[in-house]
N, C-alpha and C positions, 0 to 999 in steps of 0.2 A: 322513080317517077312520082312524081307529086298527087293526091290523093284527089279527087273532084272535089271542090267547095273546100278544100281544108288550103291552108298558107304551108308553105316549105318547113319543116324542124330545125330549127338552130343548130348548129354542131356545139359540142360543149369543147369551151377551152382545154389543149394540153394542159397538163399536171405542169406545174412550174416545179424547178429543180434547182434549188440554188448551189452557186461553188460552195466549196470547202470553206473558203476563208469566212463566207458569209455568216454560216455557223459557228464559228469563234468568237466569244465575245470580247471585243478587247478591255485593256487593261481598264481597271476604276477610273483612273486621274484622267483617260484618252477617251471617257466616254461620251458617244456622240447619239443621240435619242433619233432614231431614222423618221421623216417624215411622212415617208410613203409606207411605216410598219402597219399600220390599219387596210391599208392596200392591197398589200405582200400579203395578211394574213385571207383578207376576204379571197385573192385569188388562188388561193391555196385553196380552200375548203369547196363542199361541193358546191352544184349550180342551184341548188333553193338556197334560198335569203335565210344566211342566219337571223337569230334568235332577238331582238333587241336586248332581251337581258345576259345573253352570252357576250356579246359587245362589250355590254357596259362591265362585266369579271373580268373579260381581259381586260377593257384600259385600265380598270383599277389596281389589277396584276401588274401590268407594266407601267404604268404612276408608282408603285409600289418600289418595283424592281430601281426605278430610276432616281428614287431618294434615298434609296442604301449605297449604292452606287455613285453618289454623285459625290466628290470630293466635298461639299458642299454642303451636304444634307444634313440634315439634324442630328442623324442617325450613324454617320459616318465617323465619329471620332470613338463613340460606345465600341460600334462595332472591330474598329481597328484596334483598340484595346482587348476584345475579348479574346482577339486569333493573335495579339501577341502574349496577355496570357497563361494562352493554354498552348502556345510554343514550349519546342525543348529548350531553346536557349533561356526561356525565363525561370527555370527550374529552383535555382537560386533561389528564388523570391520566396518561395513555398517553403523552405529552410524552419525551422524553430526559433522561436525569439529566444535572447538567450537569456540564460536564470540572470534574474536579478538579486544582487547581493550587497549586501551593506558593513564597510566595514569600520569596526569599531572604535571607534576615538576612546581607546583605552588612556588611562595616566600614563606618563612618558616612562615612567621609572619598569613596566612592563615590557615595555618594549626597546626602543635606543637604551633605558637606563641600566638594562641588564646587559648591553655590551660595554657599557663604561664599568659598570662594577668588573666586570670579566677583566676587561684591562687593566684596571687600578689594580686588579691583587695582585697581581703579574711584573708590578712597577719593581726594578732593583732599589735595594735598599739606596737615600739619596739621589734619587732620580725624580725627576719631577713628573707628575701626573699628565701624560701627553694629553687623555682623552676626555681632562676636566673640562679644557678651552676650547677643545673644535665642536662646533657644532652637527646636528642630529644629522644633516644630511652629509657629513664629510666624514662621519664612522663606517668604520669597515668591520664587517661582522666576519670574526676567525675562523682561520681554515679549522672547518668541522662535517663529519659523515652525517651529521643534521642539519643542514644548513637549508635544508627544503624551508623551515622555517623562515627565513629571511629572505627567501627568493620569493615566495607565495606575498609576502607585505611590500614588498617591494613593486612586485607586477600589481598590484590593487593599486598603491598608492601614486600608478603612472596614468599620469591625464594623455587625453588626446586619442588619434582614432587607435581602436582595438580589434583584433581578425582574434575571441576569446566566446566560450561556450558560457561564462561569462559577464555579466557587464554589475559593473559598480554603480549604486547609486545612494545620493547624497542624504534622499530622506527615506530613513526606515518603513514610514507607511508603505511605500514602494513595494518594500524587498520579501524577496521568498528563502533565501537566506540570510545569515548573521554571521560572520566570520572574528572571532577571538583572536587576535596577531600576538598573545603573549608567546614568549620565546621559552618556550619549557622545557628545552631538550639542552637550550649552553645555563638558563638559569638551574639545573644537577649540578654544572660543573664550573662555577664561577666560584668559588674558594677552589685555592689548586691543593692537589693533595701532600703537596710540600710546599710551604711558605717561604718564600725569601727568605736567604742568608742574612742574619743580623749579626753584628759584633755581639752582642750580648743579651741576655732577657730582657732586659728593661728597656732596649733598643727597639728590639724585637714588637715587645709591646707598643711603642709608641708609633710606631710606623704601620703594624697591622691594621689599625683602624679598627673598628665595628666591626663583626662580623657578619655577613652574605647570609641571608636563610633562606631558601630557596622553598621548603614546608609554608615560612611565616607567608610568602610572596605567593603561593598557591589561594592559601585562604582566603589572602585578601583580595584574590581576582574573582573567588567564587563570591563573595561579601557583596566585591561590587556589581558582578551581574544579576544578584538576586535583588537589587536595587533598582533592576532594570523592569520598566513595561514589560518592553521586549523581549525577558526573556523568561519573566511569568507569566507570560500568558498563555504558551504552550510546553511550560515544563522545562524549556529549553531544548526543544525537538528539533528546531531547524536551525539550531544553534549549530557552526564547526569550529572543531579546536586542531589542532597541529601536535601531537606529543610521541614523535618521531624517535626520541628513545625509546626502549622496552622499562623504564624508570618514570619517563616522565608523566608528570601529574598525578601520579600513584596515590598522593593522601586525597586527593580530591576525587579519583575518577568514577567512583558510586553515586558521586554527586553530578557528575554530569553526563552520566552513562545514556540518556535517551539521546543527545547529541551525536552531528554525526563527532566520528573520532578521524585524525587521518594519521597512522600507526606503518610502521616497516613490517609489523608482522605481529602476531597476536601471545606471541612467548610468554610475557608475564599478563596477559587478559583472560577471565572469566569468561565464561561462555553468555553469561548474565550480563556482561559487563561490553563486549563489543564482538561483530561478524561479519561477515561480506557485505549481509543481506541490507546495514545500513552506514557501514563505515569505507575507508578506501585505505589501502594498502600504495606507499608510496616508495621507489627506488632510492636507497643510499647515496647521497654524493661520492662519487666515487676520490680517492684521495692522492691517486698516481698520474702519469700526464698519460696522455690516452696515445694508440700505436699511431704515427704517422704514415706508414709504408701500407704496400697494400700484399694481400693474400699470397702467403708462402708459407711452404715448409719445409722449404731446405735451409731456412737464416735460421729456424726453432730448431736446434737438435736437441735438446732436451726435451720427454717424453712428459713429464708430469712437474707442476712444481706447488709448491706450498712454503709460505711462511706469513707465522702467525703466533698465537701464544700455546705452548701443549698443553696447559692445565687449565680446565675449565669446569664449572660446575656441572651437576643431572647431565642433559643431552650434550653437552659438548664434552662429557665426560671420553668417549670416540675419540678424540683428538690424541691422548694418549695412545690408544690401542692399532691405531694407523699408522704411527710414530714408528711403531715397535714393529709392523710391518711389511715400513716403506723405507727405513730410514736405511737399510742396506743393498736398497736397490741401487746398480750404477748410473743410469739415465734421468733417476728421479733425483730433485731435489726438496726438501723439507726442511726446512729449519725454524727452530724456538726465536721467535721476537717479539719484543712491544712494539706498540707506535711511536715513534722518533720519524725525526729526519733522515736518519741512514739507515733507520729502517725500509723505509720509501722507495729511498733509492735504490736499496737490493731488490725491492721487491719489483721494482719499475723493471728494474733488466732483466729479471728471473720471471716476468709475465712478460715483456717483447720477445723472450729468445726461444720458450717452451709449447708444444701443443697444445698440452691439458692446463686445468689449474687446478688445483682441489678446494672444492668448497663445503667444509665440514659444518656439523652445526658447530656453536659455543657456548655462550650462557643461553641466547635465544634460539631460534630455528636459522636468522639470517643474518648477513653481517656486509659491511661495504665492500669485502674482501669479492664477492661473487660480480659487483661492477665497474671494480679494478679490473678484475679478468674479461669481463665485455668489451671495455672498452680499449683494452690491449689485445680484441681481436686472438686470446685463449679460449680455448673452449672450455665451459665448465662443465668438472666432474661434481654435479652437487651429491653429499651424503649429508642427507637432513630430510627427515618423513615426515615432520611435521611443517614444511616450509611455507608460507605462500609468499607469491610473486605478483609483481604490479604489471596492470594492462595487459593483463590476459587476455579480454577480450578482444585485443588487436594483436597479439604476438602469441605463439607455439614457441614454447620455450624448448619443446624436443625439436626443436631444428636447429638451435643456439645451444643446446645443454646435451649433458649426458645423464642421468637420474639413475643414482646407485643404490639400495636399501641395505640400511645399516650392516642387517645380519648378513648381507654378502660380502659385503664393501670390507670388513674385519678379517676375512676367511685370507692365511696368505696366498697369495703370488693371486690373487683371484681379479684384483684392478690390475695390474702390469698388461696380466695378459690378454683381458679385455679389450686394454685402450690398445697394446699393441697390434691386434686385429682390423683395427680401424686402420681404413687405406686412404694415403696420401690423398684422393680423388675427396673421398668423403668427408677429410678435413679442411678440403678448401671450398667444399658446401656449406659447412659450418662458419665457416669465417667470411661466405659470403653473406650470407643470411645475414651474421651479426654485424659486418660492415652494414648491411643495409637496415637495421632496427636499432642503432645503436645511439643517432640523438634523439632516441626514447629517454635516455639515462646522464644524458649532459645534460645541466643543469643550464648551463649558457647558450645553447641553442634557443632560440626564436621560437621553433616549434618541436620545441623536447620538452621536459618531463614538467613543466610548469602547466603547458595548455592541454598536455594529458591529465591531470590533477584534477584542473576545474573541469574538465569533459564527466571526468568521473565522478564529481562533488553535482556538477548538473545531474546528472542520470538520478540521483536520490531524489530528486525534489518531488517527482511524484509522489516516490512510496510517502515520504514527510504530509503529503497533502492529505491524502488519503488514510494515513495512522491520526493527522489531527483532527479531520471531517469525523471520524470513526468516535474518536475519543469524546466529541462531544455528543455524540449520543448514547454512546453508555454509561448505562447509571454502576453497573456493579460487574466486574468480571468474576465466573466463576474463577476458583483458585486451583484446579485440575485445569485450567486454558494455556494453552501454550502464546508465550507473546512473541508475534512473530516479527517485531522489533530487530531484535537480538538473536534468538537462537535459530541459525542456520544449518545446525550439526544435529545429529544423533546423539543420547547422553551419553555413550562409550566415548565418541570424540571428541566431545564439549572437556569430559575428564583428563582425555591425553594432552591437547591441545590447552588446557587450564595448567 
């Protein structure tokens, strides 16, 4: 009942309650700015009169909301970049640029001209010079276990897009490396160790020609880089060179020892002279035709096989005393050979048909014999303690290998009965493994041992920046400092390893 002298109380409006859908806001592109939202909001709230300045936050709020929003907005293309991003599928994008590297317009006769000299000595007496007249790009560099050399000049010198850790560029100021394409591992062996047959001396003489010096070709490569800006101005630090034999560049290599190096293994290097910490370690071409079949081992009845040379110098000195061994084992095969062509072939059938392979040392710790065996899908038995292996950091070589230490490996009947142990099961773990890591070590794969190379020539570029930033602010290193360049070892291992 209404009060004397007072007017009736107003009822206060029910609470409005909107659907579900109302509270969804649609999509960006479908947005529609509601008319009656200032309406909507005042009858929401209580019954005293909002605030004028609460009003004016929200429309500014929702002006706000409507210009990010509006396909239209100003703000609207920033925005739709920043959520794509910071999307997973943009991930890509945030990748590392890749080292830039410059490679060197060496004189011809370093590079193409040392497989024409290779060939020319090679020429039968009377025979005409095939590889005077073809031109640089129609030479074919010889079947050799260093050929890393020719395949690394060859992926630089290919224009057009690259999927490579990385990229070539034309002007040195660019570049964060310097790549040296001399061929120093066929320039050893370009005089053959026996000359063409002549009728006679004086024949002999005049079709030898001049002779090959592979020393004099050394010198005169370091001559012409120390001619280079580029490569005094940091010593030659982010300089790389390719000397993939355990021989190659040997008169020179104290001279270019702060460079990186790229080396099969450290056999004949100083501790002083090259180490993990700034060189790379690259796989042998392998020299036999790789397994085409896939994992078995009931087609291998042979347990173990080897052949190779017996007599070798220091650490492959072993080779003999395995010999002595194994050589009466019935399942095993061993046998003394050089490299020929029919060497090859035995070895081709004697690595499809066997388990094992033996991979002893020889003159160095490694040898192409061990990527013959990978890629014929044998498993290797290495015996070599001071070995190292390429692309460690992406392959466990104890899932592909067997790793034997000398002073076992010599004891008899101590390998036989080893590998014999090993079950059927476990050998076709190993052979899968190495079917699956194994165009790490072809040379002709796309993405084998080439774009492995530069992955690991990129990875130095830091330490290089950071040894040159360093070097220019010191004036004088004590001479007790250990330079952490080079030595990655302990001096007992630096010794064994030297």
């Amino acid at each position: 009942m209404w009060e004397r002298g007072r007017p009736p109380r107003k009822q206060r409006p029910a609470p409005l309650i909107l659907p579900a859908s109302a509270l969804v806001s649609p999509p960006p592109p479908r947005f529609v700015f509601p008319r009656s939202l200032f309406a909507l909001a005042a009858r929401a709230m209580p019954s005293r009169r909002p605030s004028p300045v609460i009003l004016l936050l929200l429309a500014l709020a929702l002006a706000l909301l409507f210009l990010l929003l509006s396909p239209s907005g100003p703000s609207a293309s920033r925005l739709s970049h920043s959520f794509v991003s910071t999307s997973p599928s943009s991930s890509a994008s945030s990748l590392p640029s890749p080292v830039k590297i410059y490679l060197y317009d060496l004189p011809s006769k370093f590079t193409y001209g040392v497989v024409r000299s290779y060939m020319s000595a090679r020429v039968p007496s009377g025979s005409s010079d095939a590889a005077a007249v073809l031109a640089d790009e129609e030479l074919r560099y010889p079947g050799h276990q260093h050929s890393a050399e020719w395949w690394l000049f060859k992926d630089l010198r290919r224009r057009g897009p690259r999927d490579r850790p990385v990229a070539r560029v034309d002007d040195p100021a660019e570049a964060d490396l310097f790549y040296v394409p001399f061929f120093s591992s066929l320039s050893l062996v370009v005089n053959p160790i026996r000359p063409p047959a002549a009728a006679n001396a004086s024949e002999a003489a005049a079709t030898a020609g001049p002779s090959y010096s592979d020393e004099a070709m050394q010198d005169e490569l370091v001559e012409w880089l120390e001619r280079q800006s580029y490569w005094r101005r940091h010593q030659g630090r982010d300089q790389v060179f390719i000397c993939q034999d355990p021989n190659a560049l040997y008169r020179v290599v104290d001279r270019i020892s702060n460079a990186v190096l790229l080396v099969s293994d450290f056999g004949r290097l100083r501790g002083d002279q090259a180490s993990l910490v700034k060189d790379v370690i690259l796989p042998y071409s392998h020299r036999i035709n790789p397994f085409k079949g896939d994992v078995n081992v009931d087609s291998r009845p042979a347990l173990l096989f080897f052949m190779g040379n017996r007599y070798r110098k220091e650490g492959g000195k072993i080779r003999d005393t395995l010999f002595q061994v194994l050589e009466n084992e019935g399942d095993v095969i061993i046998k003394h050979g050089a490299q020929s062509r029919v060497s090859r072939r035995m070895a081709t059938q004697g690595m499809h048909s066997s388990k094992f392979c033996l991979h002893p040392a020889g003159d160095t710790p490694s040898a192409c014999r061990l990527f013959d065996a990978l890629v014929s899908l044998c498993v290797p038995v290495i015996v070599s303690d001071h070995i190292e292996l390429p692309f460690e950091d992406v392959i466990d070589y104890s899932n592909i290998s067997i790793f034997v230490d000398t002073s076992k490996a010599v004891q008899p009947g101590f390998l036989t009965s080893m590998l014999r142990r090993v079950s059927s099961e476990r050998i076709l773990e190993y052979q899968r493994e190495i079917q699956r890591v194994k165009h790490y070590f072809e040379y002709e794969d796309p993405n084998g041992p080439v774009n492995q190379i530069w992955r690991q020539v990129s990875l130095k570029a830091p330490l290089i920046k950071l040894l040159i930033n360093r070097n220019k602010r010191l004036v004088e290193r004590g001479t007790n400092e250990t330079d952490c360049s080079c030595i990655c070892s302990t001096p007992s291992e630096i010794s064994t390893v030297g």
